[in-house]
C-alpha positions as CSV (number, residue, x, y, z in Angstrom):
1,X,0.0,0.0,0.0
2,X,1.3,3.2,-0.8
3,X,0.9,6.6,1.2
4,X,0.4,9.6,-0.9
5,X,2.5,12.8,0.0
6,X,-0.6,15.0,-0.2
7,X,-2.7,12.8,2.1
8,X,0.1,12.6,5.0
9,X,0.5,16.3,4.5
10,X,-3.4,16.9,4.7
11,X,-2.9,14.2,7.8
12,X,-0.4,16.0,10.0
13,X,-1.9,19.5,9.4
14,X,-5.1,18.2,11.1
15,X,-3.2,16.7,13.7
16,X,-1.3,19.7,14.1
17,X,-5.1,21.7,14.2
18,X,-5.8,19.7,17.3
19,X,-2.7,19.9,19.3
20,X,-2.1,23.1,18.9
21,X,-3.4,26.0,21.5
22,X,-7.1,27.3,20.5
23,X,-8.1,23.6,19.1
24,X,-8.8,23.2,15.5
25,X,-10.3,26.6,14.3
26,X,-11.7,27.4,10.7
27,X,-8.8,29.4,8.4
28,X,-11.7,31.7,7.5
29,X,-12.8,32.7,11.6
30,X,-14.2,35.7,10.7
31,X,-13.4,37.3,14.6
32,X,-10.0,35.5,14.6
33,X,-9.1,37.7,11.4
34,X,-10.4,40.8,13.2
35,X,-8.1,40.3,16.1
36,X,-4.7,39.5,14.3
37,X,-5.0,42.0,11.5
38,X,-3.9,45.7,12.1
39,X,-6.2,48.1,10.9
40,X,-4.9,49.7,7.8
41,X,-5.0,53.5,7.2
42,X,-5.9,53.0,3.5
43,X,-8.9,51.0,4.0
44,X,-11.6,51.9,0.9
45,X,-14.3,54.1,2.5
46,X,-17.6,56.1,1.6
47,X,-18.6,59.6,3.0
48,X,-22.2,60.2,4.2
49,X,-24.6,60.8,1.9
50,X,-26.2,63.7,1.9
51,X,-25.2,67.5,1.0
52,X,-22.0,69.4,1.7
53,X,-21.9,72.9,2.3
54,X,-18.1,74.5,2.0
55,X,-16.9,77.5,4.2
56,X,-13.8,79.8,4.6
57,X,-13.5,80.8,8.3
58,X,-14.8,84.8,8.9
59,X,-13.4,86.8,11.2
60,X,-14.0,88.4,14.5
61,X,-15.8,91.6,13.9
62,X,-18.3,90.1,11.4
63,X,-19.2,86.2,9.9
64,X,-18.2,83.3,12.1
65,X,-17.8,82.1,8.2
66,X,-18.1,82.7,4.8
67,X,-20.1,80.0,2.5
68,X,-18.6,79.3,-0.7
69,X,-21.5,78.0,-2.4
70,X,-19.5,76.4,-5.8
71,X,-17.1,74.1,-3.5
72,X,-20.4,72.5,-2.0
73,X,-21.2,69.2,-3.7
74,X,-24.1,66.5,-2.8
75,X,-22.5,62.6,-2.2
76,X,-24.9,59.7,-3.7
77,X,-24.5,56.5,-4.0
78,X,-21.9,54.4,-5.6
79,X,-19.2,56.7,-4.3
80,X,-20.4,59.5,-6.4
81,X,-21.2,63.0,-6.4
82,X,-22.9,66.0,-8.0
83,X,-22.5,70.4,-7.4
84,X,-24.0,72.8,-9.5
85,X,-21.4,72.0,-12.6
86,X,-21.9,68.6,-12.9
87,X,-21.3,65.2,-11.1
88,X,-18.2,62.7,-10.8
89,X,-16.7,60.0,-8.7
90,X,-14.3,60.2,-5.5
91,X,-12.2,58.2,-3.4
92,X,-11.7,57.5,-0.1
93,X,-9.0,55.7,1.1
94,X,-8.5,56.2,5.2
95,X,-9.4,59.6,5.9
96,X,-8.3,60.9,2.5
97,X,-10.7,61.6,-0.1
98,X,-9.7,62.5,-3.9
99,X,-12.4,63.4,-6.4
100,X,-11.0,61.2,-9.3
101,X,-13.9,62.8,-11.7
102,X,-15.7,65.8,-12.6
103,X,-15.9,69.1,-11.7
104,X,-14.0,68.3,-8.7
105,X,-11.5,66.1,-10.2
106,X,-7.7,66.1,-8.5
107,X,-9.2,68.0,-5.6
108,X,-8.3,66.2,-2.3
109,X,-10.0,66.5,1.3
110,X,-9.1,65.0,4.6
111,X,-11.9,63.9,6.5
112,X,-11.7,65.7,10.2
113,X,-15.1,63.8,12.0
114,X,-18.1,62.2,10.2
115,X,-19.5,65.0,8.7
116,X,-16.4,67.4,8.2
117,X,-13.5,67.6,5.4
118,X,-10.7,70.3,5.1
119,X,-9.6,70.6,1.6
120,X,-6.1,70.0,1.3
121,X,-3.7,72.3,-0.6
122,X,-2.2,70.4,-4.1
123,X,1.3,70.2,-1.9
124,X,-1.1,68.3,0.6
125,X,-0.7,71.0,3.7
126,X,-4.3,71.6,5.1
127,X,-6.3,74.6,3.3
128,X,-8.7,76.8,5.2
129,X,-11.9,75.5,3.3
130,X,-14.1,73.3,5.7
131,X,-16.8,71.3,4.2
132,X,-20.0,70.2,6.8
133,X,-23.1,67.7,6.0
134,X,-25.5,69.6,6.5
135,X,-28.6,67.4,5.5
136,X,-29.4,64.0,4.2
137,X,-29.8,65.1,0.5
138,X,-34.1,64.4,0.9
């Protein structure tokens, strides 16, 4: 009788399974996954839906802040979004998010909380611009 290599292979790895410390878990445990992989700052993300309103910071003797209506945009669905110039597709990986289409293509945001972005400068140093969801887009 002969022994394939595959089978005593297949074999010792299950032995192995039940000797070893945490008994003989699934390769795919969903929760042991979780625990051993470091969360990655790149991770693919979506922003809220809803609209954004954009506005530069004012000054003490008058407006807490000036809108600037043409950097507002609304976010949709499939990672997309529209402004009054026309609509496009972004990109979030992490906290950053690049609009990789449209009006607002190249343009690149950090995300600050769930419902605020600073635009970021093209040499990637943070810009005064803050963008707020205001409302769910209904």
């Amino acid at each position: 009788m002969t022994i394939r290599p595959s089978l005593l292979l297949t074999l010792g790895a299950a032995a192995a399974a039940v000797c070893l410390p945490g008994g003989a878990l699934a390769q795919d445990d969903s929760s042991l996954r979780r625990a051993s992989r470091p969360q990655a700052s790149g991770v693919l993300n979506i922003l809220r839906h809803g609209v954004w309103q954009c506005a530069l910071p004012g000054d003490a003797g008058g407006a807490a802040f000036v809108d600037v209506p043409e950097e507002g945009f609304r976010i949709g669905t499939a990672s997309s979004y529209i402004n009054a110039a026309g609509g496009g597709i972004y990109l979030m990986r992490g906290t950053e998010v690049v609009f990789t289409r449209g009006p607002k293509k190249d343009q690149r945001f950090r995300q600050l909380g769930e419902n605020t972005l600073q635009k970021l400068n093209p040499d990637g140093s943070p810009s005064k611009l803050i963008c707020t969801r205001v409302g769910n887009g209904n």
